[in-house]
C-alpha positions in Angstrom: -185.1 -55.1 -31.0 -186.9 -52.2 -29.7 -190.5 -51.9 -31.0 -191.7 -48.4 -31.6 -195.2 -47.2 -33.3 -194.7 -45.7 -37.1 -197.1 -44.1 -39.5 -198.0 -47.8 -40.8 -200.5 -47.4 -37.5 -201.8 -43.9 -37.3 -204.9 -43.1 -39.1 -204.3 -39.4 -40.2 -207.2 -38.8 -42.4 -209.1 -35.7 -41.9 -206.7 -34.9 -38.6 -204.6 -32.1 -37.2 -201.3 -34.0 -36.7 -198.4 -32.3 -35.0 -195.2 -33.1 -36.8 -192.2 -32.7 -35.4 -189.4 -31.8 -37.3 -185.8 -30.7 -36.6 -184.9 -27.9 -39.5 -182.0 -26.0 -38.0 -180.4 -25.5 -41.2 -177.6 -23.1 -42.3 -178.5 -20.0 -44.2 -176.4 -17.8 -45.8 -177.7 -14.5 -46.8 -181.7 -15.4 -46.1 -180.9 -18.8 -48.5 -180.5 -22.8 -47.2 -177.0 -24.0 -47.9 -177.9 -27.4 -47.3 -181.9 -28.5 -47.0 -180.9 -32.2 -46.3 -182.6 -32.1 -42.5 -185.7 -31.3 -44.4 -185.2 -33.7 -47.6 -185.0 -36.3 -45.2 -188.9 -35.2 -43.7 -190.8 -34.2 -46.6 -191.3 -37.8 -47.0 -193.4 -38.1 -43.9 -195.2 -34.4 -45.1 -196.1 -35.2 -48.0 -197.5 -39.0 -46.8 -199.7 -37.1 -44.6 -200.9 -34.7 -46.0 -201.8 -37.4 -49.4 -203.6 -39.3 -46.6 -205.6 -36.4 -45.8 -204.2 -35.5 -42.8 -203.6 -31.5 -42.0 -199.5 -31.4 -41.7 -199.0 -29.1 -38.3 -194.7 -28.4 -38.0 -193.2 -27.7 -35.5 -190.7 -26.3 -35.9 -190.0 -25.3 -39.1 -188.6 -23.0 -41.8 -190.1 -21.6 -44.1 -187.8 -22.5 -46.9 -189.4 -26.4 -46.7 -192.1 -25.0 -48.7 -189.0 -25.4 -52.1 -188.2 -28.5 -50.8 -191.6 -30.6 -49.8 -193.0 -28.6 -53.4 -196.1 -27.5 -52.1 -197.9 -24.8 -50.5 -197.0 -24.0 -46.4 -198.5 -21.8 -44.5 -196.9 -20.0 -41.7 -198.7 -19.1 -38.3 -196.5 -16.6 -36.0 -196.6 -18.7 -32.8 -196.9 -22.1 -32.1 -199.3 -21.8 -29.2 -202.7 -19.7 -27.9 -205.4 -17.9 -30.3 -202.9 -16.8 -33.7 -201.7 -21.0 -33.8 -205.3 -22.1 -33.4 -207.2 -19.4 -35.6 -204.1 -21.1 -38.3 -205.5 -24.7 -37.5 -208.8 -24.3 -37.4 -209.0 -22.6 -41.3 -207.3 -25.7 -42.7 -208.6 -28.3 -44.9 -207.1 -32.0 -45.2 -204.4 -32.1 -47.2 -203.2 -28.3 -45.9 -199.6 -27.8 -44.5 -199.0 -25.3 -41.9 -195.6 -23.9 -40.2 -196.2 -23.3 -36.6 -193.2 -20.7 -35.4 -190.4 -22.3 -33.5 -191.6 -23.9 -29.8 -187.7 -22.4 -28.4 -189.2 -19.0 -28.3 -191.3 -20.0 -25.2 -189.6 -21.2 -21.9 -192.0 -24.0 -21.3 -190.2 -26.0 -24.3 -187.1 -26.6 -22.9 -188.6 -27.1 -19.4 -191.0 -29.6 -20.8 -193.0 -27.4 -18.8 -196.8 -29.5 -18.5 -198.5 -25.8 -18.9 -196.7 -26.0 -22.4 -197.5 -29.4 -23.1 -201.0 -29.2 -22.9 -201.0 -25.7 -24.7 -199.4 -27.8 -27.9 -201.6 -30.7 -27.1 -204.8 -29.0 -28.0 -203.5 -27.9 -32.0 -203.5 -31.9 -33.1 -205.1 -35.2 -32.7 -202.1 -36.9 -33.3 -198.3 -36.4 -32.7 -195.4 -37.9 -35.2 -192.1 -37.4 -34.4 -189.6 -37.1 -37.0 -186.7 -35.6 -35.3 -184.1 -38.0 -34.5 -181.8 -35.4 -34.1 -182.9 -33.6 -31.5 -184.8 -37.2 -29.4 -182.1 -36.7 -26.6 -183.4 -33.9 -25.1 -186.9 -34.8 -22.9 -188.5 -31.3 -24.5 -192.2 -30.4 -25.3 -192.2 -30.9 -28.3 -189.8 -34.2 -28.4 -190.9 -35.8 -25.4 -194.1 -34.3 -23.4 -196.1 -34.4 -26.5 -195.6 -38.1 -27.1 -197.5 -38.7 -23.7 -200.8 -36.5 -24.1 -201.4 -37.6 -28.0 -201.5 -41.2 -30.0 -197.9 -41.0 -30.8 -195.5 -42.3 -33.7 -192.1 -42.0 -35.5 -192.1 -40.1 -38.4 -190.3 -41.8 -41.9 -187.2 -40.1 -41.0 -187.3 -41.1 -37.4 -188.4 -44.3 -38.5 -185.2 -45.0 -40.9 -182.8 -43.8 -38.2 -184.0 -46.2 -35.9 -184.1 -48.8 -38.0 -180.2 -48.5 -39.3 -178.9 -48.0 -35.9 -180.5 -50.9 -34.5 -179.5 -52.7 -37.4 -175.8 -51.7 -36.6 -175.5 -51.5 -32.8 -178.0 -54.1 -31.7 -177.9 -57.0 -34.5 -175.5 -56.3 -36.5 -173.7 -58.7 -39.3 -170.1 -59.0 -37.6 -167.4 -58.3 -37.8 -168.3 -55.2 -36.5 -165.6 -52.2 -36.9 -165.9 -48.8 -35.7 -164.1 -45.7 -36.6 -163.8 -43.2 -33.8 -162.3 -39.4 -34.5 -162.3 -35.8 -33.5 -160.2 -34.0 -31.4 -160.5 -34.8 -28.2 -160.8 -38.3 -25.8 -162.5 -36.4 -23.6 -165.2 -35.9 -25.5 -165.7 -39.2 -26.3 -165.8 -41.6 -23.3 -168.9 -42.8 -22.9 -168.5 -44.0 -26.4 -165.2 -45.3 -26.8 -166.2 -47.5 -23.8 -169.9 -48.2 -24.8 -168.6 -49.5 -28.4 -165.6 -51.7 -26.6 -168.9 -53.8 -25.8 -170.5 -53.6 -29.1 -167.5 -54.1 -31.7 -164.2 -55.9 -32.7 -162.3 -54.0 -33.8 -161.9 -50.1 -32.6 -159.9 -47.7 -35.2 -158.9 -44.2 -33.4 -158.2 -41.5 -35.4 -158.1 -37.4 -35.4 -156.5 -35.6 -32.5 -157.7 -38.5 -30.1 -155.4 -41.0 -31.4 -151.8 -38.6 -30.7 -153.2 -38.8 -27.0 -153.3 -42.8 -27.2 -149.9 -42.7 -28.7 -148.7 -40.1 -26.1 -149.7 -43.0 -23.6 -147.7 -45.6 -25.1 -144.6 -43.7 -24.8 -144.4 -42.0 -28.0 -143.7 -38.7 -29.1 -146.0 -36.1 -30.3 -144.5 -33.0 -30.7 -146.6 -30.0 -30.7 -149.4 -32.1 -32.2 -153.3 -31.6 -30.1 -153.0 -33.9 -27.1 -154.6 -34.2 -23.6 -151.9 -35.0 -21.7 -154.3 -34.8 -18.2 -155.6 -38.1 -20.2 -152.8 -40.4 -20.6 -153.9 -41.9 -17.4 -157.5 -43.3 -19.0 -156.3 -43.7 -22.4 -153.5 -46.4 -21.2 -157.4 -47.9 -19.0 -158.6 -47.9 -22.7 -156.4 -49.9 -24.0 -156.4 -52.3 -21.2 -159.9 -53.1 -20.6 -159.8 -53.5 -25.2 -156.8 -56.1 -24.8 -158.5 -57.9 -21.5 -161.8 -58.1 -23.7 -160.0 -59.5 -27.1 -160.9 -55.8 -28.8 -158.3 -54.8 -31.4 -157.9 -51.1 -30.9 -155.9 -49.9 -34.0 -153.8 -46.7 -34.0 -151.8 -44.8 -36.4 -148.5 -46.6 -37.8 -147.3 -43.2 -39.5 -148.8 -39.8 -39.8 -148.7 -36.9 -42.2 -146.9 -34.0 -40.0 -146.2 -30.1 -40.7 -145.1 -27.5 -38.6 -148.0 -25.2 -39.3 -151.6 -25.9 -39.3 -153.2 -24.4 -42.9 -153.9 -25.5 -45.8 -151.3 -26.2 -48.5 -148.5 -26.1 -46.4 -145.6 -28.2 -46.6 -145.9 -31.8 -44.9 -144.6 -35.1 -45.0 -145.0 -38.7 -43.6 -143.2 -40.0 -40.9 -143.4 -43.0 -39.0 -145.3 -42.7 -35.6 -141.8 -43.6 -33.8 -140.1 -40.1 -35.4 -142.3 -37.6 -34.5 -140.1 -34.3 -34.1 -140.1 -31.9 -31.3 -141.9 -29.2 -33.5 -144.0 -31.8 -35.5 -147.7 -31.4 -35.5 -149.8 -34.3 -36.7 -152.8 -33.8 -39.2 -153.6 -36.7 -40.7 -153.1 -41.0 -40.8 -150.1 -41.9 -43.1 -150.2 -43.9 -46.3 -149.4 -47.1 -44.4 -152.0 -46.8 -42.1 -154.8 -45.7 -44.6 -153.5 -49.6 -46.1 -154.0 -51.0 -42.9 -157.0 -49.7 -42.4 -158.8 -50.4 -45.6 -157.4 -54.5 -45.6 -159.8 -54.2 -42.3 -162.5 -53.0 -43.7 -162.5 -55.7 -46.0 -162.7 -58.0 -43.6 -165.8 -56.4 -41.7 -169.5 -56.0 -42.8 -170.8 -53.2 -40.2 -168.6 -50.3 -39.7 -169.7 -47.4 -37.1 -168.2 -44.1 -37.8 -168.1 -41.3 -36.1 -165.4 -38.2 -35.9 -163.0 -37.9 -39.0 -159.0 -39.2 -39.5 -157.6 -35.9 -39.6 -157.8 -32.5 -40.2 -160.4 -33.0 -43.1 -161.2 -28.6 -43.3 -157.5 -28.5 -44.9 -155.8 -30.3 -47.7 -153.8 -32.0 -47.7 -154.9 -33.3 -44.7 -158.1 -35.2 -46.1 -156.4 -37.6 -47.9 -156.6 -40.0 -44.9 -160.9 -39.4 -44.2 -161.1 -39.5 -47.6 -159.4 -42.6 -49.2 -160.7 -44.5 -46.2 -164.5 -43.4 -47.3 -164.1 -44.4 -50.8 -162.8 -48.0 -49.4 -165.7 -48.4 -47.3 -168.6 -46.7 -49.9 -167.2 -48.8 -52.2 -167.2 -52.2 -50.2 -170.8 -50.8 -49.6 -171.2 -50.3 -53.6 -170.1 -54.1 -53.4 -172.8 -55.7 -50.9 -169.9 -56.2 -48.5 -170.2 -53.5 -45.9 -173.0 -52.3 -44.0 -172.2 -48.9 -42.9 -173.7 -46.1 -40.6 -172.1 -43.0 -40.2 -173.0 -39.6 -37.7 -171.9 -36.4 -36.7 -171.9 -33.0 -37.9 -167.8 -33.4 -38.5 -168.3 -36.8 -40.0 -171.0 -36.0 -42.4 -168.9 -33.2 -43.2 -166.5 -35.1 -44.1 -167.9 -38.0 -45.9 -169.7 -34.9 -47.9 -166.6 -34.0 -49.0 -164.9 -37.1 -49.9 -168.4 -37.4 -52.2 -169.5 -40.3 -50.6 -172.2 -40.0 -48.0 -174.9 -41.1 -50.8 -173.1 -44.4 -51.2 -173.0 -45.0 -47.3 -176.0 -47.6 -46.3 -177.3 -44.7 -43.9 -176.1 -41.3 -42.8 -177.2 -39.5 -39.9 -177.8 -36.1 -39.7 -178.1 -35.9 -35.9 -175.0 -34.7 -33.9 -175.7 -35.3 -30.0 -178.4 -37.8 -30.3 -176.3 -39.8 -32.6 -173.6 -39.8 -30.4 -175.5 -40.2 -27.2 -177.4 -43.1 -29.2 -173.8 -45.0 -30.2 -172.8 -44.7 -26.1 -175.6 -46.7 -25.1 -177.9 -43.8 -23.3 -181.5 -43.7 -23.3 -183.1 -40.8 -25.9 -186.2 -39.4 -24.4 -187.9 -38.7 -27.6 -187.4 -42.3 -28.6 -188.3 -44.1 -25.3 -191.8 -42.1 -25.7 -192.3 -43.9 -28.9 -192.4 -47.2 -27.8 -195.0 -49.4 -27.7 -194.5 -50.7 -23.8 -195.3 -47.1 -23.0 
C-alpha cells in the first residue's frame, strides 16, 4: 500500500497553511447547485482552522463560506502584495479565499517563478484535491516540493477507498464499465482486465463489443473503426480467465428522447432502424445474481442512456442491487465519474455506496493504473 503523509502529522497551530481545494461547482443564476466538492473539504477547514492553524484556499468560491458555516475572507489574487497584505492580517483560527491560481499562466506550467510566489503565503501545504491530482500544476504538484506537505481529509479518504478497491481488495472483484465510447476507455478496460474478475460493459461501449461478435446494431452509437480491438479485448479477457459480460437483451426505440416508445428485444434481433438505450430486464437479472456473488465492485460510466426515461431503468435497478448488498455488509463499492455520480444521484443511491468519487479524469486515470502527480508528491519516499 502506498504510504502518504496526512493531517495526523502536520502541526498547524499558529500557521499559514495553503489548502488546496478543487471547488469547480455549478452555479445557476450566482447560486451552487450542488456544494458536494466543498462538503467533502470543510472537514479538513474546519480541523484546521480548530487547531489554530490560518485556513489559506486556493482555489475557492466564495459560496464555501454557507457550507464550512463560518466566516471567509476573500483576497483578489492569489499571489504578490494584495494575497500577502490578506495573510499577514490574519489571526489563527481565520479562513481566507485566495482568488483562483488559473488566472496566472505559471499555474498550469507549474512554472517554478509561480511556485515559489505561492510558496511564500504558507508554512505548510495540504492538499485536498483528489480531483484535480492528475495534472503536475502549482498548486497540485510544485507546492508539495517547496513546503512540508500532506493530504487533506478528503484527499485522504479517496486514497484510502481506492486503495482499498484496486490494490487489496476483498475478491471477487467486479467492475462495471459504461459511457459511450471504447475509445475513451482503453487504458482502463485493459488496466482493470489485470485487477478484476469479472468485467460488465455497458452504455454505448457495449453495442460496439456486440458489433464485433457478429451482431447487429442497427442505428444504435457504435465505433465501428473499433471492432478490430474490441474482438483483442475479448481475447486477451478469455486467455486471462476474465469473464467479460455483455448485454443478453436491450431496451430499443427508434428515436432518442425521453418518453418515447420502446421495447425489449433480445440482443440477437436488433432491427435495421433500432437504436439501443439501455440493458434489458434479463440482463439487469444477470447482472445483479453477480453482484451477489462479489464483494468489491468498481464502477465507472452508466448502463444506458440514464438523462432519459425510460432508459434508466437499467443504471438504476442495478444501483439499488448493489447499495443494497452494501446496506447488507456484502459489497464493498467505489464508484467515479461525473456521468456515474450522476447517475447513482439519480437512482438515490450514492449515500448508500461505501465511497463515491467526485473526481472525473483523476478517477479515471487512477482506475487505469497511471501515476497522479499530486499524489506521488504526497508520499512519504519523496
Amino acid at each position: 500500500m502506498t504510504s502518504f503523509r496526512s493531517l495526523d502529522e502536520a502541526d498547524v497551530k499558529g500557521k499559514r497553511v495553503l489548502v488546496r481545494v478543487d471547488f469547480n461547482v455549478p452555479m445557476e443564476s450566482g447560486e451552487v447547485t450542488d456544494a458536494t466538492r466543498i462538503e467533502r473539504a470543510a472537514p479538513t477547514i474546519r480541523e484546521i482552522a480548530d487547531k489554530g492553524g490560518k485556513v489559506i484556499l486556493e482555489p475557492v468560491a466564495v459560496a464555501a463560506e454557507g457550507v464550512i458555516g463560518r466566516p471567509v475572507a476573500f483576497a483578489a489574487d492569489c499571489i504578490g502584495e494584495i494575497a500577502e497584505k490578506a495573510i499577514a492580517a490574519m489571526r489563527p483560527g481565520d479562513i481566507l479565499c485566495l482568488e483562483n491560481t488559473r488566472f496566472h499562466a505559471g499555474e498550469a506550467k507549474n512554472d517554478p517563478a509561480f511556485v515559489a510566489a505561492l510558496a511564500r503565503l504558507g508554512d505548510i501545504y495540504v492538499n485536498d484535491a483528489f480531483s484535480a491530482a492528475h495534472r503536475a500544476n502549482a498548486s497540485t504538484e510544485g507546492l508539495a516540493h517547496k513546503l512540508p506537505a500532506c493530504a487533506g481529509r478528503a484527499m485522504q479518504a479517496e486514497l484510502e477507498a481506492l486503495e482499498k478497491a484496486l490494490h487489496a481488495p476483498q475478491r471477487p472483484v467486479a467492475a462495471i464499465v459504461g459511457g459511450a465510447k471504447i475509445s475513451t476507455k482503453l487504458d482502463l478496460l485493459g488496466n482493470l482486465l489485470t485487477k478484476v474478475e469479472t468485467l460488465i460493459v455497458g452504455g454505448g461501449m457495449a453495442n460496439t463489443f456486440l458489433a464485433a461478435q457478429n451482431k447487429a446494431v442497427g442505428r444504435s452509437l457504435c465505433e465501428s473503426d473499433l471492432l478490430p480491438t474490441a474482438r483483442d479485448i475479448l481475447a486477451k479477457a478469455k486467455n486471462a480467465g476474465r469473464d467479460v459480460v455483455l448485454p443478453v437483451d436491450a431496451v430499443v426505440t427508434q428515436k432518442f428522447a425521453a418518453h418515447v416508445p420502446s421495447r425489449v428485444v433480445s440482443v440477437d434481433e436488433i432491427g435495421a432502424t433500432d437504436m439501443i438505450l439501455d440493458i434489458g430486464p434479463r440482463t439487469v437479472e444477470h447482472v445483479v445474481s453477480l453482484l451477489a456473488r462479489t464483494r468489491t465492485l468498481l464502477w465507472n460510466g452508466p448502463l444506458g442512456a440514464f438523462e432519459h426515461e425510460p432508459f434508466d431503468n437499467g443504471t438504476v435497478e442495478v444501483a439499488e442491487a448493489a447499495a443494497e448488498l452494501t446496506d447488507a455488509g456484502k459489497l464493498v463499492t467505489i464508484a467515479g465519474g461525473g456521468d456515474t455520480v450522476a447517475a447513482l444521484n439519480a437512482a438515490g443511491v450514492s449515500g448508500r455506496f461505501t465511497y463515491t468519487s467526485t473526481a472525473g479524469g483523476a478517477f479515471l486515470e487512477w482506475l487505469e493504473g497511471k501515476t497522479l502527480p499530486g499524489v506521488a508528491a504526497l508520499e512519504i519516499d519523496k
